[in-house]
C-alpha positions in Angstrom: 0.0 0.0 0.0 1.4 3.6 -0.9 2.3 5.4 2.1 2.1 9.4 2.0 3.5 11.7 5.2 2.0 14.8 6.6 4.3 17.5 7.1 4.3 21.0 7.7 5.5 23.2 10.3 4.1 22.8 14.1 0.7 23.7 14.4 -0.2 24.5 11.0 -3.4 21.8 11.4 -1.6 18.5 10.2 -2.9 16.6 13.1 -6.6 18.2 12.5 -6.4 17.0 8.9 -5.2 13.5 9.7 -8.1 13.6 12.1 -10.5 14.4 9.1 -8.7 11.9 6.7 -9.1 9.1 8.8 -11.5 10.0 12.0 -9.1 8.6 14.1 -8.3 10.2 17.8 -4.8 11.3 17.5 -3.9 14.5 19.3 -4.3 17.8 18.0 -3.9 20.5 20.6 -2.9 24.0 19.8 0.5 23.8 20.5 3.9 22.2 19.1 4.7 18.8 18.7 1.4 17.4 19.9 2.7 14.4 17.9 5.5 12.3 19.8 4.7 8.9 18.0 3.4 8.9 14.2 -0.3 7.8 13.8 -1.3 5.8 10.6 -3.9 5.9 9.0 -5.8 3.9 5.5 -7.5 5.5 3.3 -10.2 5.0 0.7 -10.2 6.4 -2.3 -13.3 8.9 -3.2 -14.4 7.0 -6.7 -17.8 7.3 -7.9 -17.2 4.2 -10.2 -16.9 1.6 -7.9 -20.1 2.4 -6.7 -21.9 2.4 -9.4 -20.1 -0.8 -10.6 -21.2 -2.8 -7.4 -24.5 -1.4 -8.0 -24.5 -3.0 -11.6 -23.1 -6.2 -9.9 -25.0 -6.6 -6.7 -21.8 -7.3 -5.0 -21.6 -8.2 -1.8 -19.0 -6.1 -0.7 -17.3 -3.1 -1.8 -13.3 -2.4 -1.3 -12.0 1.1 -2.6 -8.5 1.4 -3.5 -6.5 2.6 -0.6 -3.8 4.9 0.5 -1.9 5.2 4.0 -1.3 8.4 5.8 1.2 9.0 8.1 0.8 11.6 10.5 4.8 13.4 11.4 5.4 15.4 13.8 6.0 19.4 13.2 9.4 20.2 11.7 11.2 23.1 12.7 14.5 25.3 11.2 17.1 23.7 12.1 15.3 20.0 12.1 18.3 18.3 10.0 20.8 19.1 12.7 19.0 18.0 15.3 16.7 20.8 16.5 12.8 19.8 17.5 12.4 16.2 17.0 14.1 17.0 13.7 16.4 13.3 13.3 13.7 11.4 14.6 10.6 12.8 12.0 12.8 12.8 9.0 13.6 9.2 9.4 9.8 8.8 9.1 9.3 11.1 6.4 12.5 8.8 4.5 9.7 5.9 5.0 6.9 7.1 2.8 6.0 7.0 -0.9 5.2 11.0 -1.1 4.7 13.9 0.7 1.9 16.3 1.5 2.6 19.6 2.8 0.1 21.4 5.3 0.5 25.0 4.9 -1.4 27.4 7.1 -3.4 29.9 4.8 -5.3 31.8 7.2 -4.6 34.9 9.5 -5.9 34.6 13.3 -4.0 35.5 16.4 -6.5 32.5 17.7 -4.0 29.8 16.6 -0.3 31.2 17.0 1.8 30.6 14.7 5.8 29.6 15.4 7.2 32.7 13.2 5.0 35.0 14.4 4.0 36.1 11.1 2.2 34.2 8.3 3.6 34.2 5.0 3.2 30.4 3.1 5.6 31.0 0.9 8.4 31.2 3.8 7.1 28.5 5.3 7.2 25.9 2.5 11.2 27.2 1.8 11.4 26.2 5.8 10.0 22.5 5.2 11.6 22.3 1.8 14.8 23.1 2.7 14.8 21.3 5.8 14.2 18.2 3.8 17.3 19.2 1.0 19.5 19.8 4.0 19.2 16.1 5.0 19.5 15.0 1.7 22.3 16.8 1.2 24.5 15.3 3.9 23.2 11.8 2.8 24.6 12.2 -0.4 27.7 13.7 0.8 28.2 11.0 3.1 27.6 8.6 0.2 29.8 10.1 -2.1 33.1 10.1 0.4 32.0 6.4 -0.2 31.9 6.0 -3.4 35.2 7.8 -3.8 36.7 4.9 -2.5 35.0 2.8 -5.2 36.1 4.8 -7.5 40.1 4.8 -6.5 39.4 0.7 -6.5 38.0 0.6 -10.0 34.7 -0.4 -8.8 32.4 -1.1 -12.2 29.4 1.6 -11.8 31.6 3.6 -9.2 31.9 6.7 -12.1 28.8 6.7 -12.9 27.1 6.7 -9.5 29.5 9.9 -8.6 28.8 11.8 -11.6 24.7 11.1 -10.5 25.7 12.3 -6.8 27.2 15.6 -8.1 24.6 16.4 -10.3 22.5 16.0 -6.7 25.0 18.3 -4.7 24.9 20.9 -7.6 21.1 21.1 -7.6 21.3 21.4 -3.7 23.4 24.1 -3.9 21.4 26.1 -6.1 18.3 25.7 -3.7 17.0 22.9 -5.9 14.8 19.6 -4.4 16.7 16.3 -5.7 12.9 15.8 -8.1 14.4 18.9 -9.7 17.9 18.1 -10.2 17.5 16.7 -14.2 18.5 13.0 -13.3 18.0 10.6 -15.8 16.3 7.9 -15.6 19.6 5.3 -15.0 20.8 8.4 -12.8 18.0 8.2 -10.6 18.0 4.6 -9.8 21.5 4.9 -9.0 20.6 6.9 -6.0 17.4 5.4 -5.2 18.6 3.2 -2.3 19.5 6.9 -0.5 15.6 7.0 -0.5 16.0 10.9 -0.9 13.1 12.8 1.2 13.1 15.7 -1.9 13.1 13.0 -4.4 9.6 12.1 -3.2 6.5 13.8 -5.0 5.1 17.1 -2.9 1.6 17.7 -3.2 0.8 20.8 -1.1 -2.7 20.9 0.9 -3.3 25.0 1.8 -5.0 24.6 5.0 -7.9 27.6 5.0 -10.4 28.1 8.0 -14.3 28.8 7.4 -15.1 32.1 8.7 -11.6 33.2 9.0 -9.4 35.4 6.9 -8.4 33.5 4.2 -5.4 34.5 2.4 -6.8 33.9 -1.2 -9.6 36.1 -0.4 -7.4 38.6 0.7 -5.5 39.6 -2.5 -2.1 40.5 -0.1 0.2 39.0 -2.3 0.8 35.9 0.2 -1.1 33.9 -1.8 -0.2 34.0 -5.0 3.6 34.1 -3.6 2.8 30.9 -2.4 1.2 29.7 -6.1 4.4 31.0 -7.4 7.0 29.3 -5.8 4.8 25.8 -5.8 4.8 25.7 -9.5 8.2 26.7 -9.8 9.0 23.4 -7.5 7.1 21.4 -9.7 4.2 20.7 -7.3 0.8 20.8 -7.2 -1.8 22.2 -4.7 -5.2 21.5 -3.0 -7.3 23.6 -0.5 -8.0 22.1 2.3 -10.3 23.4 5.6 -9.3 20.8 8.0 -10.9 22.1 11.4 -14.6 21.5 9.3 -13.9 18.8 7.7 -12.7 16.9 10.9 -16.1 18.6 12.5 -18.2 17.3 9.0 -17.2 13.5 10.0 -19.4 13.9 12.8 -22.6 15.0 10.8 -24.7 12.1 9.2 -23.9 11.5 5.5 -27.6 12.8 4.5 -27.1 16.2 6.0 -23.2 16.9 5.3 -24.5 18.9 2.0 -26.5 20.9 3.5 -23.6 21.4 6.7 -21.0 22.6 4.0 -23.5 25.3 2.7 -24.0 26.5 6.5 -19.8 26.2 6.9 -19.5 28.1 3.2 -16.8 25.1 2.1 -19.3 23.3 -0.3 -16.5 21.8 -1.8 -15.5 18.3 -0.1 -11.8 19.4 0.6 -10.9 15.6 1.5 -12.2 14.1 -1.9 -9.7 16.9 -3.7 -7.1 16.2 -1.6 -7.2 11.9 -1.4 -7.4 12.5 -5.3 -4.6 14.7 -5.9 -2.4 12.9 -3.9 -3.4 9.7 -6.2 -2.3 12.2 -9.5 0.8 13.6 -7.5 1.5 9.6 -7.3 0.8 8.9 -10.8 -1.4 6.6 -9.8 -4.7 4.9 -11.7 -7.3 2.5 -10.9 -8.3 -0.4 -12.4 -11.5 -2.6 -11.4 -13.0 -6.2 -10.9 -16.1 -6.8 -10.3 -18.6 -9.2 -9.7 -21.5 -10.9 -7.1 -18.8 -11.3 -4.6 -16.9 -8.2 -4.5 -16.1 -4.9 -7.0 -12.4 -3.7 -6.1 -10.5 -0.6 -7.4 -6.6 -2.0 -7.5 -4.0 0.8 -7.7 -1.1 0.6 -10.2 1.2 3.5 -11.9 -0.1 5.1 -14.6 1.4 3.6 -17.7 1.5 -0.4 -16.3 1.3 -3.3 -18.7 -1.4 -5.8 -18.2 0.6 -8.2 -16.4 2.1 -5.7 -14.0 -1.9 -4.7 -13.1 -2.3 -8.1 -12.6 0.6 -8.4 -10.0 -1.4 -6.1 -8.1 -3.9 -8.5 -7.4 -1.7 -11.4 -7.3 2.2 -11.9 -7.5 1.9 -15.1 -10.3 -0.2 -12.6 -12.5 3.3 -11.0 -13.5 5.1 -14.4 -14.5 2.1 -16.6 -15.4 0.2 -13.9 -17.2 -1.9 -15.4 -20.3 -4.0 -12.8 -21.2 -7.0 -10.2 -19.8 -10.4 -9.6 -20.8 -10.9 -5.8 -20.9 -13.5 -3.2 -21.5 -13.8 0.4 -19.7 -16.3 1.2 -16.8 -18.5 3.4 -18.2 -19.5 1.2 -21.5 -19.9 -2.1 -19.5 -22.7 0.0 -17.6 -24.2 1.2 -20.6 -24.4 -1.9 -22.0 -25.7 -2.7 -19.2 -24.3 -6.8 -19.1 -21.1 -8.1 -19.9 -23.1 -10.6 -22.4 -24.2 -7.6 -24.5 -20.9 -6.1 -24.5 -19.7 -9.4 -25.5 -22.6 -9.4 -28.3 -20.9 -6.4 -29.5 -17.6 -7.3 -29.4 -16.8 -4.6 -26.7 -15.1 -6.9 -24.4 -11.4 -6.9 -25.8 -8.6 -9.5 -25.1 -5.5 -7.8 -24.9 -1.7 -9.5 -24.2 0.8 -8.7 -22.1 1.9 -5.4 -24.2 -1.8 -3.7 -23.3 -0.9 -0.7 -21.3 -4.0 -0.8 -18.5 -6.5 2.9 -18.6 -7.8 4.2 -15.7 -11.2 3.0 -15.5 -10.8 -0.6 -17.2 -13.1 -3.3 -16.1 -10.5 -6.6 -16.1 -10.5 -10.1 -16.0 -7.2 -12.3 -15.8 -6.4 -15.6 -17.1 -2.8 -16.8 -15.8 -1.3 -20.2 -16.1 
């Protein structure tokens, strides 16, 4: 299961969101490093085909794909020397698949903030360069290694350092490791470093209903903050994690009418679970039937056998073939014999690159 870490400076409402993404009860006082011990937490995935699919199936049970959220601990300046519970959180962060950023975007003097001031912007270069400050001194550290290999004659020892200076350069210029222009055989050179900026950042900007909201408020602090998350690379979501941790406590058939009241009539936590699939470059596949409809996660651009792995490990070596047609014209159809009829249901071979939103059956040897 993919594994994404909450991060952010203290009190910025990471805990509160975790909260809301999983309705567990991990603390979230106002104050810093309510979080000694990382809390997990699984997922679903908001998809509005798998309901409909169990509906055309009558299954019996219904499992969304899933993702697992990690809740860390504030970071601080100074966290990759030791300051805060800096060594101890980064290790954790080192652990996931990706990253999402909690960024406070909201003015108050209600919840204090541990700058004083609130400026987004600042406060993802804290986290960010928190993050390439470790990373730095793990490839330094690497490199007085490989120079050894390299005196020795060590096949791959050239190559590897050439990759790791290409890392330090980017550092240097204030650059995440995701930015440094590795190629492909450069980056799995380094991959065992399990660099925390090589991960994918999707940034959640964490507003509050009522308060005021820094892209209502047309400062300049927001649109800093846009600025510098598109030069990174990354990708943002608004988030208002105090409601929507409130909104798990309101019965499904009057949430609607709750978010009109709130004025957030967007559901923040769909958006977010989603972009954090797409910041993943992640898909969803499906099987269905009277038993059970499943969505099955895989990286975008996985071969039919590869899908198949997901669901069992002999798919990948025993893989035969796959029965395939998408979601949406298997429920027009309206039966899999009349999409047979029409010769909808396709057979494709190992070379079939799986779409988001295929309906699949596997035959393996």
């Amino acid at each position: 299961m993919l594994k994404i870490g909450i991060v952010g400076l203290p009190n910025v409402g990471k805990s509160t969101l975790f909260n809301a993404l999983t309705k567990a009860a991990v603390p979230a006082e106002n104050y810093p490093f309510c979080t000694i011990d990382p809390s997990v937490g699984v997922v679903g995935v908001p998809d509005a085909r798998l309901a409909a699919l169990t509906q055309f199936s009558k299954s019996e049970k219904t499992v969304p794909a899933a993702v697992e959220f990690v809740d860390i601990a504030g970071l601080v300046k100074g966290a990759a020397t030791g300051e805060g519970l800096g060594n101890q959180f980064l290790a954790n962060i080192r652990e996931t698949d990706a990253i999402l950023q909690v960024v406070r975007f909201f003015d108050g003097a209600d919840v204090h903030h541990v700058d004083g001031d609130v400026e987004p912007y600042k406060d993802i270069e804290v986290i960010n360069l928190e993050l390439a400050l470790a990373d730095a001194e793990q490839v330094r550290k690497r490199r007085d290694r490989v120079a050894n290999d390299l005196k020795r004659g060590v096949k791959g020892a050239a190559e590897e350092d050439a990759a790791l200076a290409k890392l330090e350069q980017a550092f240097m210029a204030g650059k995440l490791a995701i930015n440094a222009g590795l190629t492909e055989d450069e980056r799995r050179l380094v991959s065992g470093l399990n660099l925390l900026t090589m991960k994918p950042i999707l940034y959640a900007l964490n507003k509050k209903s009522g308060g005021h909201n820094l892209d209502e408020l047309a400062d300049g602090r927001a649109q800093r903050a846009y600025e510098l998350i598109e030069s990174l690379g990354g990708v943002h979501v608004f988030v208002d994690a105090a409601t929507e941790r409130e909104l798990n406590d309101v019965a499904d058939d009057d949430r609607d009418s709750f978010r009109q009241e709130f004025g957030v009539p967007e559901d923040g936590l769909a958006d977010l679970i989603r972009g954090a699939y797409d910041t993943l470059g992640l898909i969803s596949f499906f099987t269905t039937g009277a038993d059970e409809t499943r969505a099955w996660t895989i990286r975008k651009g996985s071969t039919a056998p590869v899908a198949g792995s997901a669901i069992h490990n002999d798919f990948l070596s025993k893989f035969i073939r796959a029965e395939v047609i998408g979601w949406d014209t298997l429920l027009e159809l309206g039966s899999y014999a009349a999409a047979r009829e029409k010769g909808l249901v396709r057979v494709e071979g190992k070379e079939y690159v799986v779409q988001d939103g295929d309906v699949m059956v596997f035959l393996h040897g």
